[in-house]
C-alpha positions in Angstrom: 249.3 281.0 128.0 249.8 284.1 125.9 249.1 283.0 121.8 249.2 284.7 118.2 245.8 282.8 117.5 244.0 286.5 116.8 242.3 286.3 113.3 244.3 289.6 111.3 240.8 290.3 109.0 243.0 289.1 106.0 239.9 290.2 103.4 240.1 286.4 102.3 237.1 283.7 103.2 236.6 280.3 103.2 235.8 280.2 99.6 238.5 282.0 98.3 240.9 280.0 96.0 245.0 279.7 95.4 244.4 282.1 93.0 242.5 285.1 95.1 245.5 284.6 97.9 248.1 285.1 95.3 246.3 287.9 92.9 248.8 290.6 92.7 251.7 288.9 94.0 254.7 288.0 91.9 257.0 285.7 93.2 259.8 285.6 90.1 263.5 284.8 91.7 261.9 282.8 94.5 262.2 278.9 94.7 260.0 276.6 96.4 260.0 273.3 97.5 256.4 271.2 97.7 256.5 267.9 99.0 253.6 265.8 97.0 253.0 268.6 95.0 251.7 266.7 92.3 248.7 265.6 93.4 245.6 267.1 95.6 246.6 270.8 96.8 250.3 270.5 96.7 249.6 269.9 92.8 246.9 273.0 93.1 249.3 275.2 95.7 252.4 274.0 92.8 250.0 275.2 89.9 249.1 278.2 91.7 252.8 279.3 92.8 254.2 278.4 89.1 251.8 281.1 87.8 252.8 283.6 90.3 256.2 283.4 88.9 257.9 281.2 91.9 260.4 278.4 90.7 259.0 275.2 92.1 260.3 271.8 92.8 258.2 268.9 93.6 259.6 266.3 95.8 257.9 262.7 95.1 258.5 259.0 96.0 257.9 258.3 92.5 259.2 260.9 89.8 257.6 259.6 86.5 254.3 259.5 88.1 255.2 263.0 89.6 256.3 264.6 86.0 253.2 263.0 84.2 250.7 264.2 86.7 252.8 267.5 86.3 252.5 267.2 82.6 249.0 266.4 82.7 247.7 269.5 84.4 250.3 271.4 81.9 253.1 272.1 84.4 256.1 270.1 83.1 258.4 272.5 83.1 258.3 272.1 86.9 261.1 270.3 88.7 260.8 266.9 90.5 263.6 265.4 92.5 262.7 262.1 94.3 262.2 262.3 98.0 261.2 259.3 100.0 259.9 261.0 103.4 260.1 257.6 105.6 263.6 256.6 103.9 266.2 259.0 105.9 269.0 258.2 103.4 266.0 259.6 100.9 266.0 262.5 102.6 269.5 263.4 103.1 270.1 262.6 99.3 267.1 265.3 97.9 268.5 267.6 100.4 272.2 267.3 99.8 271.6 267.8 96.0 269.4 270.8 97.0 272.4 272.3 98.6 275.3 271.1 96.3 272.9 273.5 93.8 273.7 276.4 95.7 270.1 277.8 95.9 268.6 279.5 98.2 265.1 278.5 99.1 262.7 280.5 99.7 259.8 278.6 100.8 259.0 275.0 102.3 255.6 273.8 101.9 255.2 270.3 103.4 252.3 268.8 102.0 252.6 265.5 100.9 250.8 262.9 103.9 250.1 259.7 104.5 246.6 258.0 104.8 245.5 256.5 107.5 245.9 252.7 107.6 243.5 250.3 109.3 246.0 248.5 110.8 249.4 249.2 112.4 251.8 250.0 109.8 255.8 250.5 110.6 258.6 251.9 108.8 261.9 249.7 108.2 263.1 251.8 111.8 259.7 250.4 113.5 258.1 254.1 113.9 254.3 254.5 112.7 254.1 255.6 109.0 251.5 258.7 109.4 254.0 259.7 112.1 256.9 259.2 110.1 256.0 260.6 106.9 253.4 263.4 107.8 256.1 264.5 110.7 259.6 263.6 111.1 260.3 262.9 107.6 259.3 266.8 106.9 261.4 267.7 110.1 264.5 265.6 108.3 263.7 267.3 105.5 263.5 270.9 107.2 266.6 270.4 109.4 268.4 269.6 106.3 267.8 272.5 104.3 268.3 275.0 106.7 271.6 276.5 105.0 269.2 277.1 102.1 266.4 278.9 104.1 268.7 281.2 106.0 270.5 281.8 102.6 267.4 283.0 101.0 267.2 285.7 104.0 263.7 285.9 104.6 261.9 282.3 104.0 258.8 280.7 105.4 258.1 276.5 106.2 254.7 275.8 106.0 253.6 272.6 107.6 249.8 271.1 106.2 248.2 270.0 109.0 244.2 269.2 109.8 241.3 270.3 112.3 242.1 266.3 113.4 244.5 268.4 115.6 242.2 269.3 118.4 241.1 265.7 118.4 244.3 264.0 119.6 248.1 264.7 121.3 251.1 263.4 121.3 251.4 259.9 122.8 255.1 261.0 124.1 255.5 257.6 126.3 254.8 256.0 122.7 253.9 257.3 119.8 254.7 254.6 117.3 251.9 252.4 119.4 254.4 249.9 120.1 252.7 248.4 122.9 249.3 248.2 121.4 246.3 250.3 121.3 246.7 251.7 117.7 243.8 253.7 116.2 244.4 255.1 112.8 242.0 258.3 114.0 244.7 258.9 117.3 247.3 258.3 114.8 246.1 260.7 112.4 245.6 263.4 115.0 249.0 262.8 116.7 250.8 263.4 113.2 248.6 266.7 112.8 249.3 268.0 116.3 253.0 267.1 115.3 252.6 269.6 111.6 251.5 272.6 114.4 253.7 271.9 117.6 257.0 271.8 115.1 255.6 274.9 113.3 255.4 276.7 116.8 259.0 275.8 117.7 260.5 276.4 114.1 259.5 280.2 114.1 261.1 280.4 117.8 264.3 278.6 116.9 264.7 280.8 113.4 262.7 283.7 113.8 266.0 285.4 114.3 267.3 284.1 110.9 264.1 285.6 109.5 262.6 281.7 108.8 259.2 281.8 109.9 256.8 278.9 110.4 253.4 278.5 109.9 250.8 275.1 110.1 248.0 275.2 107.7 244.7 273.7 107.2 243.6 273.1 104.1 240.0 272.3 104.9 238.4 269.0 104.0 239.1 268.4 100.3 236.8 265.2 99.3 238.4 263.2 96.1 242.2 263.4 97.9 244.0 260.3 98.4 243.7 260.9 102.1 239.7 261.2 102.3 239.0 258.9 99.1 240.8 255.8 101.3 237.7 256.2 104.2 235.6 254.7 101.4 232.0 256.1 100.2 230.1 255.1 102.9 232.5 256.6 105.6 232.2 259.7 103.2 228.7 259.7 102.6 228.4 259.1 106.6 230.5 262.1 107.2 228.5 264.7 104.7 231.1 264.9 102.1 229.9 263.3 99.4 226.4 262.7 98.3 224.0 259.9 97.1 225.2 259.6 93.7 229.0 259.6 95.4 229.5 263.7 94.1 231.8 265.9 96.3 229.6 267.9 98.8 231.1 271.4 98.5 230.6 273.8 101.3 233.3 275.8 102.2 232.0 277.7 105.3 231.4 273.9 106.5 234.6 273.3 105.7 234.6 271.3 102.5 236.4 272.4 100.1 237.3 271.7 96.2 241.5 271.7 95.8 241.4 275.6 94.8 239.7 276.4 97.9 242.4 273.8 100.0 245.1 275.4 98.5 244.3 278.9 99.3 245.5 278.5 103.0 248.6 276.9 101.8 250.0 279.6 99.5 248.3 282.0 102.3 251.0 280.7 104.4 253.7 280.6 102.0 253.3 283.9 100.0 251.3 286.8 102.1 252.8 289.8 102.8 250.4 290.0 105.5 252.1 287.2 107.8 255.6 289.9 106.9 255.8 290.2 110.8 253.7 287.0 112.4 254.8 283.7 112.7 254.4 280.3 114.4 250.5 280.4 114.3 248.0 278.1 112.7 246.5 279.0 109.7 242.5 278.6 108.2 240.9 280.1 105.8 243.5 282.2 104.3 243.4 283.5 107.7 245.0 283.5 111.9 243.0 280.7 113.4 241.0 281.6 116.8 242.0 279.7 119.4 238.7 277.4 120.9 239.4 274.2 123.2 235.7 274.1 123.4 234.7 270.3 122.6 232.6 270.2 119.5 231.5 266.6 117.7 232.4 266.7 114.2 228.7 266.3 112.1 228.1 266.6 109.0 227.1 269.9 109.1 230.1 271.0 110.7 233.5 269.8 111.3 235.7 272.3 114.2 238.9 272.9 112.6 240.0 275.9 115.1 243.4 275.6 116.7 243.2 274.1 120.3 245.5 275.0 123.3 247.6 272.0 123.2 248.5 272.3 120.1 250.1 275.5 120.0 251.3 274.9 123.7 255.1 276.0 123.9 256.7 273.5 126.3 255.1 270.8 123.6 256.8 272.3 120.9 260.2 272.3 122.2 259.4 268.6 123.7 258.5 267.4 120.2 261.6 269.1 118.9 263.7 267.2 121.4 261.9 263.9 120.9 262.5 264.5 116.8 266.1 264.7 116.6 266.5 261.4 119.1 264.1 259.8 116.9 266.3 260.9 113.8 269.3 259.8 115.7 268.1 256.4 117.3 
């Protein structure tokens, strides 16, 4: 399988921050839409974006806690619209009143995720939730703002996705778990491979339209939502935090403080260097090599590389295919 997994020597490393990626850049008369960017790195990427002059609108379940954690970190002049990624009516409403604005959008950062519960969890359409929220809602989402990405005549999606991505696949005979077996690790990874396959197939649907895709990962950023619900043990198991519960950081380990996260994320959204590359997996503020080498995850080092399936073409366009039934079911 030819890939564009070839590293492009960016100048960036793994401790550079939001702020290093977007030095110089000024984004004014561009709009961006950041789903849970008010909290984590989507609040860091939003922060970061805001001060490179980009219009940004946060799209939250809940708006009031999204404008005060907005406020908080001094950022309420930003937008919020509420978005609901498992509800599709949710998701047809944020992007109808997105269109009916008449913007264009520039770029599409798809952060916001869901943790991984111990136990089966469903959606009111029976689907998985870290599937349905961390994947198809963003692909509802995406689908439905496409008028507004071609409009903007050069416009990038960026889907967050993790190094759990060379851990797992897609379960394509059943990926809600229906019929048992559930593991909220296989889970996990099935949503992440999902944020990269969808990336792959975007940039070869749109390219042409000049929308380009790109997966990121952010590293592992200890406090989130995501990591805090493993609890401290699982943490302190893992390396990540230590004795007294602090935040191990170690960004050539790959744990990273939100800055550091964020960095691949506006990488992603904002580089002139990605000008003429798409559909690739991004870490580091960087082109991920491609390695399908097995490595254990210690806590010394956690393999976040790209892997082979999940960039593999005939994947993509399967998940595409499997997406819009699910959306239509």
């Amino acid at each position: 399988m030819t890939h564009r997994q070839h590293p492009i020597g960016s100048g960036f490393t793994a401790a550079s921050t939001a702020d290093d990626v977007l030095a110089g850049t000024d984004l004014t008369g561009k709009n961006v839409i950041i789903t849970g960017g008010h909290a984590g790195i989507g609040l860091e990427a939003t922060r970061a974006l805001t001060k490179a002059g980009a219009s940004v609108t946060v799209g939250a379940r809940t708006p009031d806690r999204a404008r005060a954690a907005l406020a908080e970190s001094g950022l309420d002049g930003v937008e919020v619209s509420r978005l609901d990624l498992i509800d599709p009516a949710s998701v047809d409403a944020f992007t109808g009143r997105w269109r009916a604005s008449g913007r264009p959008l520039h770029i599409l950062l798809n952060s916001a995720g869901a943790p991984a519960p111990a136990e089966l969890e469903q959606d009111p359409r029976g689907y998985e939730v870290q599937f349905a929220t961390n994947h198809l809602g963003h692909f509802q989402l995406t689908l439905g703002l496409l008028p507004a990405l071609r409009a903007a005549d050069g416009a990038r999606v960026v889907n967050v996705t993790s190094g759990a991505q060379r851990f797992g696949d897609i379960h394509w005979d059943d990926p809600h778990f229906a019929d048992g077996g559930y593991n909220p690790g296989a889970a996990y990874a099935q949503s992440k491979v999902a944020n990269v396959l969808f990336a792959v197939e975007l940039d070869r649907r749109w390219a042409e339209d000049r929308i380009r895709g790109y997966a990121t990962h952010p590293g592992v950023i200890v406090g989130t939502a995501l990591n805090s619900a493993a609890g401290p043990d699982a943490l302190r198991a893992q390396g990540l935090i230590d004795e007294d519960g602090q935040p191990i950081i170690d960004p050539e380990a790959g744990k990273k403080t939100p800055q550091q996260g964020a960095a691949t994320l506006v990488f992603g959204a904002a580089s002139p260097l990605l000008a003429e590359i798409g559909g690739v997996y991004l870490k580091d503020s960087d082109i991920s090599p491609l390695d399908d080498e097995a490595k254990p995850v210690t806590p010394g080092s956690i393999p976040a590389d790209v892997a082979s399936h999940s960039i593999d073409p005939q994947s993509a366009q399967r998940l595409w295919e499997l997406s819009v039934r699910l959306l239509t079911h």
